[in-house]
C-alpha positions in Angstrom: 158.4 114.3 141.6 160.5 114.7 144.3 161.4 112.2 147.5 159.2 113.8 149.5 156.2 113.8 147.8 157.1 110.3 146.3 156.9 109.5 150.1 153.6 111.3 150.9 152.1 109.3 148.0 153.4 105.7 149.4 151.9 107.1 152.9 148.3 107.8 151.0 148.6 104.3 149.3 149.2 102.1 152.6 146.2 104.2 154.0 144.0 103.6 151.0 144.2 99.9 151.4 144.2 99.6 154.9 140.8 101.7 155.1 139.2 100.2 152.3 139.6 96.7 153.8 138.4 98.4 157.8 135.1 99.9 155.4 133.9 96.6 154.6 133.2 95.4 158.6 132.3 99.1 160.5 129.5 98.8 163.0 126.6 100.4 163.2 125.7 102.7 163.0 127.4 103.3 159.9 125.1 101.9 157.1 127.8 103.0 153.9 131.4 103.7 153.9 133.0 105.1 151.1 137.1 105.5 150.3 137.6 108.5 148.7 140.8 107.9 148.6 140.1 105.0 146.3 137.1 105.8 144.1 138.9 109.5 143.8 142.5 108.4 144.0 143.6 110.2 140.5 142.2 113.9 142.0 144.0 113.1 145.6 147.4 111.8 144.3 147.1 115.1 142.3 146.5 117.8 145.1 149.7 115.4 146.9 151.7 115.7 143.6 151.3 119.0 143.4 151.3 120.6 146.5 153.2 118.1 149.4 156.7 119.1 149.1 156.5 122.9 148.4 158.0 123.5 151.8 155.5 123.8 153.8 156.0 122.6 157.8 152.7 123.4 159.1 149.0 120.5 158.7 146.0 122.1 158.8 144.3 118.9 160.3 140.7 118.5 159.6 138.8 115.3 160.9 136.9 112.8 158.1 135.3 114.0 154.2 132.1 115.8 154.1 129.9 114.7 151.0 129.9 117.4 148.7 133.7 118.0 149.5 136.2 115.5 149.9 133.1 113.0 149.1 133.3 113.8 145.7 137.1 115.2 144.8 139.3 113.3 147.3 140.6 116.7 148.6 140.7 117.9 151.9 138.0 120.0 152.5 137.4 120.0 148.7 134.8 122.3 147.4 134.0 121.1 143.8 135.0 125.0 143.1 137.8 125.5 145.4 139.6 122.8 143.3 138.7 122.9 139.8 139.6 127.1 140.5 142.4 127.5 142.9 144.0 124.4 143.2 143.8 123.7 139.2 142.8 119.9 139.5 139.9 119.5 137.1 139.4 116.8 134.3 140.6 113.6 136.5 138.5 110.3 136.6 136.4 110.0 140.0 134.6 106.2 139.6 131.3 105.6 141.1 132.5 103.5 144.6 129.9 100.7 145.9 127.4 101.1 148.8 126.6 105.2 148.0 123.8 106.5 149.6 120.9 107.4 147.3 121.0 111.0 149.0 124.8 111.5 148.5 125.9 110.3 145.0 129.4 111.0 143.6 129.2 112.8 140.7 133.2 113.5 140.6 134.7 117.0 139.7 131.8 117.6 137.8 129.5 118.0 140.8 127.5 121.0 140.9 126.8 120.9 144.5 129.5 123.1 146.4 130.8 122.6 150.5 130.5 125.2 152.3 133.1 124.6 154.6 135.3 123.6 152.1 134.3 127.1 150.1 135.3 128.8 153.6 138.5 127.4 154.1 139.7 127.8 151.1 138.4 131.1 150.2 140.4 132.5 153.7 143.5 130.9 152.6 143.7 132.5 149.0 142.7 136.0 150.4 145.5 135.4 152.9 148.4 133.7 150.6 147.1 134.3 147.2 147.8 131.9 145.0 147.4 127.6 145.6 151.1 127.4 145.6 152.0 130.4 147.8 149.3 128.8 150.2 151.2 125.3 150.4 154.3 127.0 151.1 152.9 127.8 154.4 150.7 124.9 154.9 149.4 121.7 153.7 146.3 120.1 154.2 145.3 116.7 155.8 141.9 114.8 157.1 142.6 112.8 159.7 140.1 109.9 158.6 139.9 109.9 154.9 136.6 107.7 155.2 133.2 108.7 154.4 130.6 107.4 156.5 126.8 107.8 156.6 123.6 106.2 158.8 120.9 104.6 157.4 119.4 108.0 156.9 122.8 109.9 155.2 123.5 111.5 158.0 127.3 112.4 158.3 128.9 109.7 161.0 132.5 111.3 162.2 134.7 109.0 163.8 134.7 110.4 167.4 131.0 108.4 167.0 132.9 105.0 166.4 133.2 102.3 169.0 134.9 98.9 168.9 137.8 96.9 167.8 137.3 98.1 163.8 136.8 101.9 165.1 140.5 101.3 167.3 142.0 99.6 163.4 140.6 102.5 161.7 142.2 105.0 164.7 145.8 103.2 165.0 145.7 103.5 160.4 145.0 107.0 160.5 147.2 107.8 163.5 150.1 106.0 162.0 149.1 107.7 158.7 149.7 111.2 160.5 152.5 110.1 162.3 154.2 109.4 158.7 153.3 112.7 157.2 154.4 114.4 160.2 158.2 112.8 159.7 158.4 113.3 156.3 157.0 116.9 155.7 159.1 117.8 159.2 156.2 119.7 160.7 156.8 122.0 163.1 152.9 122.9 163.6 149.5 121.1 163.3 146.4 123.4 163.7 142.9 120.9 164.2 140.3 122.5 162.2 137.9 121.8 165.4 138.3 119.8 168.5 138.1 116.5 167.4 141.1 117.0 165.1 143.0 118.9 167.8 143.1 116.0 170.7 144.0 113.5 167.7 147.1 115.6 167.3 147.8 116.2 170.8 147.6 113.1 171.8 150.1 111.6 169.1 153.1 114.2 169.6 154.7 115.9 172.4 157.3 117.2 169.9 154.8 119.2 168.1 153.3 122.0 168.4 149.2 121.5 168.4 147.0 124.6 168.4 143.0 125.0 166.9 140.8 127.1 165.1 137.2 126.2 165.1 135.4 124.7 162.5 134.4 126.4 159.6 131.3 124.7 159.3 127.3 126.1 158.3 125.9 124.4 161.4 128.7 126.5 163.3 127.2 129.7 165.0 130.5 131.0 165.5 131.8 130.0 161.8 128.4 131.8 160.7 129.1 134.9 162.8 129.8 138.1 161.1 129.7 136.7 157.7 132.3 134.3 158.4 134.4 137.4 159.4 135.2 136.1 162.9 135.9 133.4 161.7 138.0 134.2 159.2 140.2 136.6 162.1 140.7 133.1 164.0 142.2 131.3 161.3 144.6 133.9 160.3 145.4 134.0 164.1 145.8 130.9 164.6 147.9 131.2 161.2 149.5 133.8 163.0 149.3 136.0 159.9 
């Protein structure tokens, strides 16, 4: 393991235990908050073992886990498929964290249930690089805010929906997070994968370049377009591919 992705690791670390101390007092109307970062910390530190210091000096920045994705594999955009398949990860411990959501249980690399953003994503980025490695040479892959957070109902709360002095902790961590990554990877480029993610980036570095690509998202009409074909054209675009 090289400097690098020692140093990628120790960033993930002081993130994990910062969030999972900010989980424990979130206001409504988050009802359960869950770390991937902790409960899946053997899949993550994998996908950062394997594939932070190939070179890359571009982020593809998305903004917080979705439940069947990073929810259950504590990958970015992690479709149980996507990385078991592509990325190789498979037969890691995921532990069962506290205060799940009846609806949204963590069943771990073994889930069944796939993301269909995550199957997006990283279905457009093989077709375009080929193979997980090749892929990492050109970028590599962050969420903004690595918590998971639902209502009372299981809804999906994102960040941008936070308010209050725990929502600016959780903020300043994950900035300061990025700002780390960022230094150490010497990034040249951060694309948001959506908005939200974009004006987090833009609003840390004036050094950077900051572009977008919209979400690739099932409740996107513009992601859905086409068969995902549009869709697929703005990320390579945006890849400048």
């Amino acid at each position: 393991m090289d400097g690098i992705t020692e140093e990628v690791i120790r960033a993930a670390h002081a993130l994990r235990e910062r969030c999972s101390h900010i989980l424990l007092d979130l206001p409504a109307p988050v009802a359960h908050a869950l770390n991937p970062l902790d409960y899946a910390r053997a899949p993550h530190e994998e996908y950062l073992r394997r594939y932070s210091g190939l070179g890359s000096h571009t982020i593809l920045l998305g903004m917080n886990p979705g439940p069947w994705g990073m929810g259950q594999t504590g990958v970015p955009f992690g479709d149980v498929n996507a990385v078991r398949e592509l990325l190789d990860i498979r037969d890691l411990p995921v532990d069962q964290p506290p205060n799940q959501h009846p609806n949204r249980p963590v069943h771990g690399l073994s889930s069944t249930r796939g993301e269909v953003s995550g199957t997006r994503l990283w279905g457009a980025l093989a077709e375009m690089f080929g193979s997980a490695d090749e892929i990492h040479a050109h970028l590599f892959v962050v969420n903004h805010c690595p918590l998971l957070m639902y209502n009372a109902d299981g809804q999906n709360i994102t960040p941008d929906k936070l308010r209050g002095p725990v929502a600016a902790e959780l903020l300043a961590a994950c900035d300061e997070h990025l700002r780390t990554i960022a230094e150490v990877l010497q990034i040249q480029r951060i694309i948001g994968v959506g908005r939200y993610a974009q004006r987090q980036a833009a609003a840390l570095f004036s050094e950077i370049e900051v572009d977008w690509v919209p979400h690739p998202s099932p409740a996107s009409p513009f992601a859905n377009k086409n068969g995902g074909a549009d869709w697929r054209d703005a990320l390579s675009a945006a890849l400048r591919i």
